[in-house]
N, C-alpha and C positions, 0 to 999 in steps of 0.2 A: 790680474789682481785677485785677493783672496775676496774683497766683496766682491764680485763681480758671478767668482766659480760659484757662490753661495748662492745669491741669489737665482742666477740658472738652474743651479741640481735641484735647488727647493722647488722651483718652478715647475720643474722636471719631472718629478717626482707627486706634481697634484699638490703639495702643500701649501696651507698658508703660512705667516707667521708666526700665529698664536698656537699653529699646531705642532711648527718646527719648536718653537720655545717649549710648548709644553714638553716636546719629547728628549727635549736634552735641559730643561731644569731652569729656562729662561725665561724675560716675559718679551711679551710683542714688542715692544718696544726696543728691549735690546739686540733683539734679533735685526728689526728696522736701522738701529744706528750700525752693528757691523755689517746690514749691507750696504751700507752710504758709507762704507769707511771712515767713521766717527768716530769708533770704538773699535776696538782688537777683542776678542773671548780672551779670556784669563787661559791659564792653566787647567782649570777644573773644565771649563763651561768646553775648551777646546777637547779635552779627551774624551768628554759626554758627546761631542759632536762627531771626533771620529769612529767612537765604539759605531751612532748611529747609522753612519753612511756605511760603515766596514759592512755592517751588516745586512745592507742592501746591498751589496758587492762595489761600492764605488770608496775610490781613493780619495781621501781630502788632502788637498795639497797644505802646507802648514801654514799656520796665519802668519801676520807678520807681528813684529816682536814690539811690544809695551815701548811705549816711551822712558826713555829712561829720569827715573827719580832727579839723580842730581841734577841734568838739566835744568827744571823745575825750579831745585833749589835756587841755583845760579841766577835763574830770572828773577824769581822773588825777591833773591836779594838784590838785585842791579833795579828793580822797582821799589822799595823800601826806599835806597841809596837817593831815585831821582825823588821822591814827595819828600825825604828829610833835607833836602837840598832848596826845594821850592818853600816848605814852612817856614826856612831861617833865611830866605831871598829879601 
């Protein structure tokens, strides 16, 4: 898993969080949540992190992909759907 390769190479590597974050434009924290696989890097944060490893000669393998939107929506509204259901119960 993609938290997993993360947290080892930073490991790996001497770093800590705050010092992986700083160098790819992130803060401790988010660095923390995508190695608990909480969060995914976007787009930007993931290309800042490959340029960084590329350049200590290691491959990042690709994160895994955003949850998708509509999903979301979908539940929103099937949660909507059950509270206007219980207001008029």
């Amino acid at each position: 898993m993609f938290c997993c390769w993360l947290k080892k190479t930073r490991r790996s590597l001497g770093l800590t969080q705050t010092a992986l974050g700083e160098a790819v434009g992130a803060a401790p924290a988010t660095v923390c949540m995508w190695e608990r696989g909480r969060r995914v890097p976007g787009p930007r944060a993931a290309a800042r992190m490959d340029a960084f490893f590329a350049a200590r000669g290691i491959k990042m393998p690709p994160p895994p992909r955003q949850p998708q939107q509509p999903e979301r929506e979908r539940l929103d509204t099937e949660v909507r759907a059950i509270l206007e259901k219980r207001r008029f119960s």
